[in-house]
C-alpha positions, 0 to 999 in steps of 0.5 A, spaced: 455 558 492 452 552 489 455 550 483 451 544 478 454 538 477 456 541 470 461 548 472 463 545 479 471 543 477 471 537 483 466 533 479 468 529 473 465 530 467 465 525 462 470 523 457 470 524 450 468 517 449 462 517 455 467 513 460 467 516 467 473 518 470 472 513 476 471 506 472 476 501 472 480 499 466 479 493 461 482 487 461 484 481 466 484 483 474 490 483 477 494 477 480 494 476 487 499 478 492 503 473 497 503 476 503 505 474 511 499 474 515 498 478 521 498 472 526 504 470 522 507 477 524 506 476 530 509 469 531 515 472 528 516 477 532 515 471 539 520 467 537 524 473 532 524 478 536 522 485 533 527 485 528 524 479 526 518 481 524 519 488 521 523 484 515 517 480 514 512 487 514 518 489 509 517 484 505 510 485 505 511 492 504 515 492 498 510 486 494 504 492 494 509 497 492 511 500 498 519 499 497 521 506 500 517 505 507 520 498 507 527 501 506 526 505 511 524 500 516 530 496 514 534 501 515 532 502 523 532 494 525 539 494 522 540 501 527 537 499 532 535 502 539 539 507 541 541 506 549 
């Protein structure tokens, strides 16, 4: 069946004002965020061992708003390997 653009219920439509449902908002861009690089990462993990370096992933994480992953990846350094 092809529905037009109009009755199809994944197409968006227009709001009210005319705005499409995918523009970005107005107003001042968002400020950049201070990450660890990869190769940063990588160094760590050399001379840190993994631990070393998942505290720095988690700090990344957590600075995009990816708190729970970084808790739970914190959680399993502090656990360790079960030998």
């Amino acid at each position: 069946m092809n529905a037009s653009p109009r009755t199809d219920p994944d197409v968006p439509t227009p709001s009210g004002d005319g705005a499409w449902a995918w523009t970005a908002p107005e107003g001042p861009p968002a400020s950049p965020i201070e990450l660890w690089k990869p190769p940063n990462i990588g160094v760590a993990s050399v001379i840190l061992g993994f631990p070393g370096a998942v505290i720095l992933v988690a700090l990344n994480w957590h600075r995009m708003g990816r708190t729970g992953k970084a808790i739970l990846h914190l959680i399993a350094v502090v656990i360790g390997p079960s030998d």
